[in-house]
Structure formats: C-alpha cells, structure tokens
VOVEX-827419 format. One record per residue (C-alpha): x, y, z; residue in one letter; residue number from 1. Coordinates in nm, 2 decimals. Each point is the difference from the previous one (the first is absolute). Last residue first. Example, Ala and Ser with C-alpha at 12.3 -4.5 7.8 and 13.67 -1.06 7.14 Angstrom:
residues 2
<atom><east>1.37</east><north>-0.11</north><up>0.71</up><rest>S</rest><nr>2</nr></atom>
<atom><east>-0.14</east><north>-0.34</north><up>0.07</up><rest>A</rest><nr>1</nr></atom>
This chain:
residues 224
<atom><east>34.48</east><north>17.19</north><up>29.23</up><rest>X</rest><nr>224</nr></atom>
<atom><east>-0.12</east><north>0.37</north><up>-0.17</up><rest>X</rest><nr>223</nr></atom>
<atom><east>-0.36</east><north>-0.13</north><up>-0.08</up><rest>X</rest><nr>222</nr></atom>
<atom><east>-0.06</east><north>-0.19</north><up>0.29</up><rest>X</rest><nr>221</nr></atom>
<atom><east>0.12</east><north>0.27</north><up>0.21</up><rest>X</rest><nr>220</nr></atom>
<atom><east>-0.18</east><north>0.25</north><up>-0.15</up><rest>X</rest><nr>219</nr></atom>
<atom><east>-0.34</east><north>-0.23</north><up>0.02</up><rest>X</rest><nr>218</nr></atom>
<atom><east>0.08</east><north>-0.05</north><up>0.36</up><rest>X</rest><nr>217</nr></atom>
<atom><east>-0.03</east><north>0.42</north><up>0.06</up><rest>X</rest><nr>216</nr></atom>
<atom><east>-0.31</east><north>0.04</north><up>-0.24</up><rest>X</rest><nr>215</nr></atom>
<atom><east>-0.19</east><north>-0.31</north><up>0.21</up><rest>X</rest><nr>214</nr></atom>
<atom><east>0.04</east><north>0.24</north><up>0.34</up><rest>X</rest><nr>213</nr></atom>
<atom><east>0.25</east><north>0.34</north><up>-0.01</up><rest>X</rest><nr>212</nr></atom>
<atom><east>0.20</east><north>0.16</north><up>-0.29</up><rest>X</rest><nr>211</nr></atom>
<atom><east>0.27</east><north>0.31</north><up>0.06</up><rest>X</rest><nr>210</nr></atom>
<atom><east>0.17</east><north>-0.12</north><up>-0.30</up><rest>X</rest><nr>209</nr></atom>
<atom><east>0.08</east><north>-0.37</north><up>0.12</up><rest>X</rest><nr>208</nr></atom>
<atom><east>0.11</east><north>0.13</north><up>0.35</up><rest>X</rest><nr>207</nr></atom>
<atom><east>0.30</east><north>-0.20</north><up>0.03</up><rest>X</rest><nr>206</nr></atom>
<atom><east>0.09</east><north>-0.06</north><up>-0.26</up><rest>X</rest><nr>205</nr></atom>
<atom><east>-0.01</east><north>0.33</north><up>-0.13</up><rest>X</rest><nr>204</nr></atom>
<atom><east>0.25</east><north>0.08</north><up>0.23</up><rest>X</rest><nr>203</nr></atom>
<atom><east>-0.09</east><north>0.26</north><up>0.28</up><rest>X</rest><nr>202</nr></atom>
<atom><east>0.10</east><north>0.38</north><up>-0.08</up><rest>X</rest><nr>201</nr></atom>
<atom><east>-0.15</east><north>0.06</north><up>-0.35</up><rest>X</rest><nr>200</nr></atom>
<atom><east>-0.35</east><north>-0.10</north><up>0.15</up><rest>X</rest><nr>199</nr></atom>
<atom><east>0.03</east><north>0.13</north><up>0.32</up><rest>X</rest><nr>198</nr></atom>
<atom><east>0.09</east><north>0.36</north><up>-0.13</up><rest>X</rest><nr>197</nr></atom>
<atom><east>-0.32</east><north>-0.02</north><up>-0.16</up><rest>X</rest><nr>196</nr></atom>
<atom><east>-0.20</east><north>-0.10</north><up>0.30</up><rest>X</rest><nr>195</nr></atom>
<atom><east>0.21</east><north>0.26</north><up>0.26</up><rest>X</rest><nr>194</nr></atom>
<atom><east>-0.18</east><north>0.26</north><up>-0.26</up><rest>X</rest><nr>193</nr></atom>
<atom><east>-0.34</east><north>-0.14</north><up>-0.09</up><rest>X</rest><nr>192</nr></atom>
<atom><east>-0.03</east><north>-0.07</north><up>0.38</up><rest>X</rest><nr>191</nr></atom>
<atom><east>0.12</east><north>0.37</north><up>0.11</up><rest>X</rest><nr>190</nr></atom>
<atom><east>-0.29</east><north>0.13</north><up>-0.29</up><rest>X</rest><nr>189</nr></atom>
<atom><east>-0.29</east><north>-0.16</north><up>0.13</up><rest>X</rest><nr>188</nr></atom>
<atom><east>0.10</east><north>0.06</north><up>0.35</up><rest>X</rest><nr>187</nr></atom>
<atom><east>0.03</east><north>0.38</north><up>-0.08</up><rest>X</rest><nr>186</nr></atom>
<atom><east>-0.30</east><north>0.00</north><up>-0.19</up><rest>X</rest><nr>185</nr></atom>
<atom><east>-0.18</east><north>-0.21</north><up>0.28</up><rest>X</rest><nr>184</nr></atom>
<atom><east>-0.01</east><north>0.26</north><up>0.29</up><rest>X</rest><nr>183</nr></atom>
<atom><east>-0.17</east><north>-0.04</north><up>0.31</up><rest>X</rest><nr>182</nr></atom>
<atom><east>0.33</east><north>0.13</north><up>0.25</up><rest>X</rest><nr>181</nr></atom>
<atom><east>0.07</east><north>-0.18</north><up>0.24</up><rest>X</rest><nr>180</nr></atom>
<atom><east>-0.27</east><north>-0.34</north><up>-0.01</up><rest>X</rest><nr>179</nr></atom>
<atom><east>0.17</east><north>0.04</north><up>-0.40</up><rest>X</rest><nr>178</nr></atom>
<atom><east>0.37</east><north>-0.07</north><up>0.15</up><rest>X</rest><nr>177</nr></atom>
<atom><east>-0.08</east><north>-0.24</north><up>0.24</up><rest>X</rest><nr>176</nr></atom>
<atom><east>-0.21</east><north>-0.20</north><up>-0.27</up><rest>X</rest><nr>175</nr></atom>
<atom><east>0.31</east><north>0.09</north><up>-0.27</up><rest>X</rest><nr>174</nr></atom>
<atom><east>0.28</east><north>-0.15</north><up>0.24</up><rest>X</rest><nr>173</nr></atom>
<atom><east>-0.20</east><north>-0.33</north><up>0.06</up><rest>X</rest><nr>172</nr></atom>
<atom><east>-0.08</east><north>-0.07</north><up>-0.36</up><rest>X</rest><nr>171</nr></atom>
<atom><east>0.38</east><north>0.12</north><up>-0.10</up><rest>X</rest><nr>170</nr></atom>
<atom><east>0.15</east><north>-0.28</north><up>0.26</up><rest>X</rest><nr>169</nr></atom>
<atom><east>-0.23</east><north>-0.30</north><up>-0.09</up><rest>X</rest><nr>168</nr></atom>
<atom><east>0.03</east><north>0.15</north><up>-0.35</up><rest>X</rest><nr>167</nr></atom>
<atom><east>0.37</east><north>-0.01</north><up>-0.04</up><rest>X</rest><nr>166</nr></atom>
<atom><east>-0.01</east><north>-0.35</north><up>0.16</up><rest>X</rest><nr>165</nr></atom>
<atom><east>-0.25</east><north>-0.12</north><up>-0.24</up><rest>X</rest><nr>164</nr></atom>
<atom><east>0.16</east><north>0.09</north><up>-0.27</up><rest>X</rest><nr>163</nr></atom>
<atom><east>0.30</east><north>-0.16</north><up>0.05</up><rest>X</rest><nr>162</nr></atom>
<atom><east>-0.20</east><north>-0.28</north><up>0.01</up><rest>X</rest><nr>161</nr></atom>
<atom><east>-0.17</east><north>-0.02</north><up>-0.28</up><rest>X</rest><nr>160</nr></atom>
<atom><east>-0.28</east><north>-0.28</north><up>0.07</up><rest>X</rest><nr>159</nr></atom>
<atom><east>-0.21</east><north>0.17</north><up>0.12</up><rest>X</rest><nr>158</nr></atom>
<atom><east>-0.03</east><north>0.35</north><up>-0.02</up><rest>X</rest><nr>157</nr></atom>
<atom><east>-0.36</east><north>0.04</north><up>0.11</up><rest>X</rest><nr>156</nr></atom>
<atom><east>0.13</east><north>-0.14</north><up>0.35</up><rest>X</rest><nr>155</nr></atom>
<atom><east>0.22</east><north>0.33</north><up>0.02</up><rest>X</rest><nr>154</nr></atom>
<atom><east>-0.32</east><north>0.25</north><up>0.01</up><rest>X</rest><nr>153</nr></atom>
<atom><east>-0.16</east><north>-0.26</north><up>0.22</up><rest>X</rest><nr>152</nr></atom>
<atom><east>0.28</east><north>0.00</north><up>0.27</up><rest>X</rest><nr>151</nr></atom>
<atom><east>0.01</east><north>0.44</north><up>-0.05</up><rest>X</rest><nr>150</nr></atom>
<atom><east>-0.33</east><north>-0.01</north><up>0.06</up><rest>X</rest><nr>149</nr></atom>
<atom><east>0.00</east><north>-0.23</north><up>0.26</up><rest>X</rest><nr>148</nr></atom>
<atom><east>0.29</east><north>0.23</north><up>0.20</up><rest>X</rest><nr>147</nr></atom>
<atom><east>-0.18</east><north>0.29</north><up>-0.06</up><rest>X</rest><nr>146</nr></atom>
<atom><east>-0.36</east><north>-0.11</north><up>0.13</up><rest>X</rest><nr>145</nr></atom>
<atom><east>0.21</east><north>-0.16</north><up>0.27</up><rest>X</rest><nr>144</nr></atom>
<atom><east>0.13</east><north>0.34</north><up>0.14</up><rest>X</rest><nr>143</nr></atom>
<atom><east>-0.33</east><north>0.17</north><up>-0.01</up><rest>X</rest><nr>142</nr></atom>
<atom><east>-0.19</east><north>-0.27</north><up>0.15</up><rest>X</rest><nr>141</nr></atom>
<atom><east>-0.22</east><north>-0.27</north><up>-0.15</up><rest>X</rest><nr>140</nr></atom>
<atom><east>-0.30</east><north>-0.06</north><up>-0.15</up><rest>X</rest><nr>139</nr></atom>
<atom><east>-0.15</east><north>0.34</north><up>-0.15</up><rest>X</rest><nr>138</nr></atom>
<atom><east>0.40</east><north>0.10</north><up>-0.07</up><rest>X</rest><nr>137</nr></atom>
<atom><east>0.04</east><north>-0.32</north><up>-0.21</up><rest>X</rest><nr>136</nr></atom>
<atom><east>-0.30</east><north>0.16</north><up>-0.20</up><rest>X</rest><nr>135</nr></atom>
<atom><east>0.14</east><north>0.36</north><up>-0.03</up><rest>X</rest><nr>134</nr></atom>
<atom><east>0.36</east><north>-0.17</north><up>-0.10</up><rest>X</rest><nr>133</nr></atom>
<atom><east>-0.15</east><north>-0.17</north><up>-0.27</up><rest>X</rest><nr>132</nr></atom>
<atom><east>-0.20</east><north>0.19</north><up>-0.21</up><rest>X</rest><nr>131</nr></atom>
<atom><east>0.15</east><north>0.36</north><up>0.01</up><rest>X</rest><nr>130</nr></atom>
<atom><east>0.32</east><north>-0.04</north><up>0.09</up><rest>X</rest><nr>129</nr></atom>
<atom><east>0.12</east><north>-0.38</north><up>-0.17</up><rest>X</rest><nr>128</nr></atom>
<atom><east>-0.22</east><north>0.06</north><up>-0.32</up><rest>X</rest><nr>127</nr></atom>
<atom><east>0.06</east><north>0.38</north><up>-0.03</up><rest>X</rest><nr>126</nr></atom>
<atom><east>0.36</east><north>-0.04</north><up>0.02</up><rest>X</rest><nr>125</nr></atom>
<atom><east>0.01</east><north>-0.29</north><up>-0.28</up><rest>X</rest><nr>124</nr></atom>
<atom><east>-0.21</east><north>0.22</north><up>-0.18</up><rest>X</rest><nr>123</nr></atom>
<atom><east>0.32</east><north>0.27</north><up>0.01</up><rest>X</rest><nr>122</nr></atom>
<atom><east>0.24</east><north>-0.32</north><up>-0.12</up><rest>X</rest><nr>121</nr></atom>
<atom><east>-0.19</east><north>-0.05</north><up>-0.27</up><rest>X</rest><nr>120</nr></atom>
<atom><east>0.00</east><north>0.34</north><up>-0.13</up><rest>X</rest><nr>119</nr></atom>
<atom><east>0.39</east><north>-0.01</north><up>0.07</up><rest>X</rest><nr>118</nr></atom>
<atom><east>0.01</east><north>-0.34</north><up>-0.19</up><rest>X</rest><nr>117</nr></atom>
<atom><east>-0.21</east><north>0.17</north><up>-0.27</up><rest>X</rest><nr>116</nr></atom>
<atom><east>0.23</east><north>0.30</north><up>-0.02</up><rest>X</rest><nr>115</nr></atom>
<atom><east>0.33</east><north>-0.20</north><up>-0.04</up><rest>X</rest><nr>114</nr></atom>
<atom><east>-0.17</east><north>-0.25</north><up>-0.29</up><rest>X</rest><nr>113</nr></atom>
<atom><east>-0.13</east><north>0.29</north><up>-0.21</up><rest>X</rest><nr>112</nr></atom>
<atom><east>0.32</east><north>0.19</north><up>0.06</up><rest>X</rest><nr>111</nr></atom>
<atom><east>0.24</east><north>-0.23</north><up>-0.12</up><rest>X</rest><nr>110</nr></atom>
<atom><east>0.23</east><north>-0.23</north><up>0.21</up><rest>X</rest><nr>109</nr></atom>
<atom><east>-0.17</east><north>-0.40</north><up>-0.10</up><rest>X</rest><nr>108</nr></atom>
<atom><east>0.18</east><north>-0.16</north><up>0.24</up><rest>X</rest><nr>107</nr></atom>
<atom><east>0.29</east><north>0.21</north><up>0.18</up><rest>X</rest><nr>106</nr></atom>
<atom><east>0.32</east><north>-0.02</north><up>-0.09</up><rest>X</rest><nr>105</nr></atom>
<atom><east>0.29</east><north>-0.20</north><up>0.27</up><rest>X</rest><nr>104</nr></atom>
<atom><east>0.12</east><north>0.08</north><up>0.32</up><rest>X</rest><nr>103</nr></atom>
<atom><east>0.17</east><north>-0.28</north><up>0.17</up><rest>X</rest><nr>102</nr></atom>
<atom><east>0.34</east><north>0.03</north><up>0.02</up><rest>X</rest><nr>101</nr></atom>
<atom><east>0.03</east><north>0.03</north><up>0.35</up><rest>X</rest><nr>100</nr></atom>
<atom><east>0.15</east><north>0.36</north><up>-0.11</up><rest>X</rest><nr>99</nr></atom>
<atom><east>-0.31</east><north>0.10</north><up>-0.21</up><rest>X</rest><nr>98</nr></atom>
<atom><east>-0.22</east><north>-0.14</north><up>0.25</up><rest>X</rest><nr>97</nr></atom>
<atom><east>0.12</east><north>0.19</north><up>0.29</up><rest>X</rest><nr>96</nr></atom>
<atom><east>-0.03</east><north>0.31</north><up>-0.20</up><rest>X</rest><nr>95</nr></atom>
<atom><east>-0.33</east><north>-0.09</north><up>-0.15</up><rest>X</rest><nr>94</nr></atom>
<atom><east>-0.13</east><north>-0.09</north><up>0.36</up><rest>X</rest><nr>93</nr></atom>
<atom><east>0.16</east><north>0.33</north><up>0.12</up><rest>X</rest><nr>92</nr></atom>
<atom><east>-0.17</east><north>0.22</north><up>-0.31</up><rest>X</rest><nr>91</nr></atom>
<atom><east>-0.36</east><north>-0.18</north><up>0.14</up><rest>X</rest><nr>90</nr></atom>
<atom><east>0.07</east><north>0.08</north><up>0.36</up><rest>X</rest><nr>89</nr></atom>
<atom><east>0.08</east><north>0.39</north><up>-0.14</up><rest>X</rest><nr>88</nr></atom>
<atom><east>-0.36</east><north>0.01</north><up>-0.15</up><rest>X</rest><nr>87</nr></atom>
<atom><east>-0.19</east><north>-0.16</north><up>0.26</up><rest>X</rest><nr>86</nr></atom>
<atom><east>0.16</east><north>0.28</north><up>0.25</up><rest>X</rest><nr>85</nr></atom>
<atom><east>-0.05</east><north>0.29</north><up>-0.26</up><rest>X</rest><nr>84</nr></atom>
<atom><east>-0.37</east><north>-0.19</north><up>-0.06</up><rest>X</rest><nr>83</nr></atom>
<atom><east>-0.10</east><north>0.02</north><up>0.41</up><rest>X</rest><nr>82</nr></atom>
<atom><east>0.05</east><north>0.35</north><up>0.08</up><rest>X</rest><nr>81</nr></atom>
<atom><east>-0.29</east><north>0.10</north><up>-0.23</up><rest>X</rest><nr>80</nr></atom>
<atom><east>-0.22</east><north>-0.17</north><up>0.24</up><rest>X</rest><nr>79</nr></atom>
<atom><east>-0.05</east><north>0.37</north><up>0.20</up><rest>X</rest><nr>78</nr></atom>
<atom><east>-0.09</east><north>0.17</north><up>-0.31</up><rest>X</rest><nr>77</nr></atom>
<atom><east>-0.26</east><north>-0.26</north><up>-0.08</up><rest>X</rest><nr>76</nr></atom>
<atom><east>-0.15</east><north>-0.09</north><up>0.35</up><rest>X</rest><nr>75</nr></atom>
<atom><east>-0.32</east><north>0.13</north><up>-0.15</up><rest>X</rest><nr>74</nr></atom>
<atom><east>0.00</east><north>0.08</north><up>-0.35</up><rest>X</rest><nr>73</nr></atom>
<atom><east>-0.30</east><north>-0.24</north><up>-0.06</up><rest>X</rest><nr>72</nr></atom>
<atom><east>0.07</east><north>-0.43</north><up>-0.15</up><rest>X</rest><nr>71</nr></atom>
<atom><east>0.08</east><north>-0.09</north><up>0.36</up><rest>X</rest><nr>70</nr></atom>
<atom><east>-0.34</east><north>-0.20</north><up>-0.02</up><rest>X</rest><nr>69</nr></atom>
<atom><east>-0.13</east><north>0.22</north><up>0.28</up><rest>X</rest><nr>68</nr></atom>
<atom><east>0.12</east><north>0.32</north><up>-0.15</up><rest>X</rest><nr>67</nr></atom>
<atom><east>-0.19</east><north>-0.09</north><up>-0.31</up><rest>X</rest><nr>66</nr></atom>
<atom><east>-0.32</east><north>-0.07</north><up>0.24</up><rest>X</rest><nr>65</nr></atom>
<atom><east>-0.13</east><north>-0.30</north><up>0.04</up><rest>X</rest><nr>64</nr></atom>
<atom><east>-0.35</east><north>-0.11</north><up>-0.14</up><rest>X</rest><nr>63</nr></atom>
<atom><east>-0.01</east><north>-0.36</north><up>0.17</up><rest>X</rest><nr>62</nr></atom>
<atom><east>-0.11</east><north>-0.17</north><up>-0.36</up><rest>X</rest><nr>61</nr></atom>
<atom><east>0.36</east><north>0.14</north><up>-0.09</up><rest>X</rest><nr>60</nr></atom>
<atom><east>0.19</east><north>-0.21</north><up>0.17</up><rest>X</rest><nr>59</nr></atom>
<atom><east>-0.23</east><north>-0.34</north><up>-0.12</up><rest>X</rest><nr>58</nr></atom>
<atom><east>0.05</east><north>0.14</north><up>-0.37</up><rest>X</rest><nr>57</nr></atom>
<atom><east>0.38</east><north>0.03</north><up>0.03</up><rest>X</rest><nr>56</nr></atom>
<atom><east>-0.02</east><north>-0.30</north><up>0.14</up><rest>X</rest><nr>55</nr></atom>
<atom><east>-0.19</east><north>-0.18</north><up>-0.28</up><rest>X</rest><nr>54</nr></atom>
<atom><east>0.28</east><north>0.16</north><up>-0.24</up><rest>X</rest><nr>53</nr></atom>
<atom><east>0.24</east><north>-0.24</north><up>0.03</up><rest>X</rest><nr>52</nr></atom>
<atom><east>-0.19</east><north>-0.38</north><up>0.01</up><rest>X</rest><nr>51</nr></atom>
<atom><east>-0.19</east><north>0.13</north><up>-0.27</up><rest>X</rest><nr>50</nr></atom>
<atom><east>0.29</east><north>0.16</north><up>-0.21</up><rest>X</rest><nr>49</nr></atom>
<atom><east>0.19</east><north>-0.31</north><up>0.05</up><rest>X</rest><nr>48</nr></atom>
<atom><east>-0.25</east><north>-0.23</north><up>-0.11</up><rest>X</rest><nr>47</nr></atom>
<atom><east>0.00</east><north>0.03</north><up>-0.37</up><rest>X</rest><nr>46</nr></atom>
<atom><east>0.36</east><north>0.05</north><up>-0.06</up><rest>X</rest><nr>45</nr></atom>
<atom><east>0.12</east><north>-0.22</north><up>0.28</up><rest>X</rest><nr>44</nr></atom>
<atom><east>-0.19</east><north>-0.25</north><up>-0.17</up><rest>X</rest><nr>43</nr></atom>
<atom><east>0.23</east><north>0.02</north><up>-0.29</up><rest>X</rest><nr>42</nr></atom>
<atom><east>0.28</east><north>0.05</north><up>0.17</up><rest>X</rest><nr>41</nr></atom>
<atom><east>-0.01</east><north>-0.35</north><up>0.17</up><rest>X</rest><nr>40</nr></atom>
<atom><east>-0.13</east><north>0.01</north><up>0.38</up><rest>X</rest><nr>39</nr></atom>
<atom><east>0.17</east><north>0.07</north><up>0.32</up><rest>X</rest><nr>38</nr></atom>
<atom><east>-0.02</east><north>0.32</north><up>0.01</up><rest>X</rest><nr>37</nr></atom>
<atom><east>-0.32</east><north>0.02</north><up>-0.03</up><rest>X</rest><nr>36</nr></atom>
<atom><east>-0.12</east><north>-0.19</north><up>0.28</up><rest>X</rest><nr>35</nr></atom>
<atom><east>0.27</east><north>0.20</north><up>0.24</up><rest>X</rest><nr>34</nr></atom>
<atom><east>-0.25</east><north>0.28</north><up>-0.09</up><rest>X</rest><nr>33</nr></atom>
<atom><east>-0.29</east><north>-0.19</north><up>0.05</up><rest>X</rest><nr>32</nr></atom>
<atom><east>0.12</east><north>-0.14</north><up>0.33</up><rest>X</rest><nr>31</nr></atom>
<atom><east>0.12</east><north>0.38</north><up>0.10</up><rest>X</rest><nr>30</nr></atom>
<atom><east>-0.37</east><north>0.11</north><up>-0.09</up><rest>X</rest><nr>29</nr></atom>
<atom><east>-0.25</east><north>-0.26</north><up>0.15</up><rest>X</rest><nr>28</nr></atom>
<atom><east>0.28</east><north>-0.02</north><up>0.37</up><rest>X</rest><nr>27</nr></atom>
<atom><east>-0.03</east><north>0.35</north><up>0.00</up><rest>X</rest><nr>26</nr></atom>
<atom><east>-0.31</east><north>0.07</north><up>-0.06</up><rest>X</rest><nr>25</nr></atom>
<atom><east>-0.16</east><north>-0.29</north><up>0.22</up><rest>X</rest><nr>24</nr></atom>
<atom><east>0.25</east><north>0.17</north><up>0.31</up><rest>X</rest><nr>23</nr></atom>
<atom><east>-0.16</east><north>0.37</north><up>-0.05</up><rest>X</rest><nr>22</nr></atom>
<atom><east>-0.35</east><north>-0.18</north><up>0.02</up><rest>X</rest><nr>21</nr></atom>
<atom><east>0.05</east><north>-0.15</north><up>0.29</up><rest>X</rest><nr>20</nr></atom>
<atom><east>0.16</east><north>0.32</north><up>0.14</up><rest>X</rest><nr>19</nr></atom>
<atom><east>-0.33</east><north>0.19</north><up>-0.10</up><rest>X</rest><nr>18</nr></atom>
<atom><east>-0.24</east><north>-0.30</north><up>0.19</up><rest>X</rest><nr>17</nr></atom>
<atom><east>0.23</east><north>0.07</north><up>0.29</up><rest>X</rest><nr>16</nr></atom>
<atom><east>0.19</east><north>-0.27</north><up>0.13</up><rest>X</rest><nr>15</nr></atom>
<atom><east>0.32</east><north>0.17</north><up>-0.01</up><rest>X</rest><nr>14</nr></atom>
<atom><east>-0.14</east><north>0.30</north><up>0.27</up><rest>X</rest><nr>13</nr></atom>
<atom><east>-0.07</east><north>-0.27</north><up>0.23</up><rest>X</rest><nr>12</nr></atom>
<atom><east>0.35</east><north>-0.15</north><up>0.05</up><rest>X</rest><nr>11</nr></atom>
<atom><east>0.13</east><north>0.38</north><up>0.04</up><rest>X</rest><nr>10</nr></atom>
<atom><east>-0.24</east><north>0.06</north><up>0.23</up><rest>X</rest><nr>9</nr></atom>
<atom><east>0.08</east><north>-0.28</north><up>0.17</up><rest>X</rest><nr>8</nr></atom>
<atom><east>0.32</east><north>0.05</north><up>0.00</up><rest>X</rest><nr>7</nr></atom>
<atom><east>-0.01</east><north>0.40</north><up>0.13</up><rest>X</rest><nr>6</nr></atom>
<atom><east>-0.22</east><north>-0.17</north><up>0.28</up><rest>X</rest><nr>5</nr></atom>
<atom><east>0.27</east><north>-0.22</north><up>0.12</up><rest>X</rest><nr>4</nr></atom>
<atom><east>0.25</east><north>0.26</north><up>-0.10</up><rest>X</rest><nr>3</nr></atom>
<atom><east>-0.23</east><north>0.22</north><up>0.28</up><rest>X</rest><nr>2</nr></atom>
<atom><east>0.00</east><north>-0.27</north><up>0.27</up><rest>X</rest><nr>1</nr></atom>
C-alpha cells in the first residue's frame, strides 16, 4: 500500500503545470541546440549564440544563487580531488596511445585555441548542470535525471562516435559528481583536461578534430 501511494505521488508530482514546463524547456533547447549543429557554419554563426545562450537566460530568470549554479566556493576544496584523478587518466591515455601508436599533435596547440576549448568546455558544465539536469530532475527521479542527462549530453555528439561513448560515460560521471559536491570549476576544468588528452589520444580519424553533427561529415568529406 505505501509504494502504491509513493507511485502515485510520484505519477502526480510529473504532471504538475512546473514539470510541464521543465519538459517544453528541454525538449525547445536540446532540439535548438542539436538544430545548430547540424547546419552549415555560416548559420551556425548566427544561430548558435541564440540557440546557446537562451538557457543561460532561462537559468537565470529563476534568480539562483552562485552556490546554486555550482559557480560559489562551495564544494570547492572538497572537488579538488577530482583534477589529480582527471589529470593522471589523461597522462595514461597518452601513455597508452603513444605505445598503440596512436598519439599524434594536437589541432591548432596554442593558447588561444587551448583556453577557448577549456572555456567551452566550462559552459558545457553549466548547460548539462544547471539547465538540464534541474529539468530532468522535475520529471523524473534522481537516478534517471542523471542517466538522461548523460544520454542527451552524448546524443549532441552525433555522429562522432567515439565521442559519444566518452560523453555517455563523462555526462553520467559529472551529474553524480556535481549532485556531490555543486561545483562547476572543477567539472569545467576535469572536461577540458580528459578532452585534450582525448584529442591527441584517439586518431584523428576518428574523431575528425573533436567535431560533432554537419562539421563532423564535412571533415570526412573533405579528408576522403
């Protein structure tokens, strides 16, 4: 009798008017931003701000705290664990690489290139934490709020495979990790980290410089 009731509360808590509105987000802002990438650079350029920042501005329409957004010192010193553990899987998957054969430069190596990618990486953080997870957590449990972020997170990838299972695992990892501890530096930086290493680590064919949607078959067009 009580999981009947826990059920039916459950069943009746996702069709709230706020859950409703919590599932329109997300299906509005992961179908934009799957829009985008899928179109030719030049509309990505005039689009992809759009379809980017109108989450930010739909977060922040809720007025959350910085702690809230994991973006306050909260859960910092505690996180810190997690970049000496990203770090030393990175040097592995360069080790591994280098005797596979694999490794190879990285695309485009200077500073302006690294540091955007990190930057990149950090709003990537915010995106899946902040917007995401929050809604899928309105609609569904704890559990399968992670796991459908992390299945979103790695859909955005198609059609770069390798990518997609790195994310699939790295989307699920980061949700448990920021529920923990509610900080997205740390995540930020981790992902910028095990990305990088990533990049000189897989072939290039594979992963067509780290590109995803129209961007990844245009690579392969070009280099075929």
């Amino acid at each position: 009798m009580p999981a009947t009731d826990s059920a039916r509360s459950t069943l009746s808590l996702s069709r709230t008017p706020a859950a409703h509105r919590d599932l329109a987000e997300l299906v509005l802002a992961f179908s934009a931003i799957v829009t985008v990438l899928w179109l030719p650079t030049r509309e990505q350029l005039i689009l992809g701000p759009v379809a980017l920042l109108a989450p930010l501005l739909l977060v922040l329409r809720r007025r959350p705290g910085l702690n809230d957004l994991g973006l306050g010192w909260r859960g910092l010193p505690s996180s810190l664990w997690i970049l000496p553990v990203a770090l030393a899987l990175g040097v592995l998957a360069v080790e591994i690489a280098k005797h596979a054969g694999t490794f190879h430069a990285l695309y485009a190596p200077g500073f302006t290139h690294v540091a955007g990618y990190v930057l990149w990486t950090l709003y990537q953080q915010f995106l899946l934490q902040d917007y995401f997870l929050p809604r899928l957590a309105g609609v569904l449990s704890s559990q399968r709020a992670i796991a459908f972020a992390a299945v979103l997170f790695a859909l955005a990838h198609l059609p770069n495979l390798s990518l997609v299972v790195a994310t699939l695992a790295w989307g699920a990892v980061s949700c448990t990790l920021f529920r923990r501890y509610r900080n997205l530096y740390v995540l930020g930086l981790a992902q910028g980290l095990l990305g990088l290493c990533f990049a000189v680590s897989v072939p290039d064919a594979w992963h067509h410089h780290m590109r995803v949607g129209l961007g990844y078959l245009r690579y392969h067009a070009a280099h075929s």
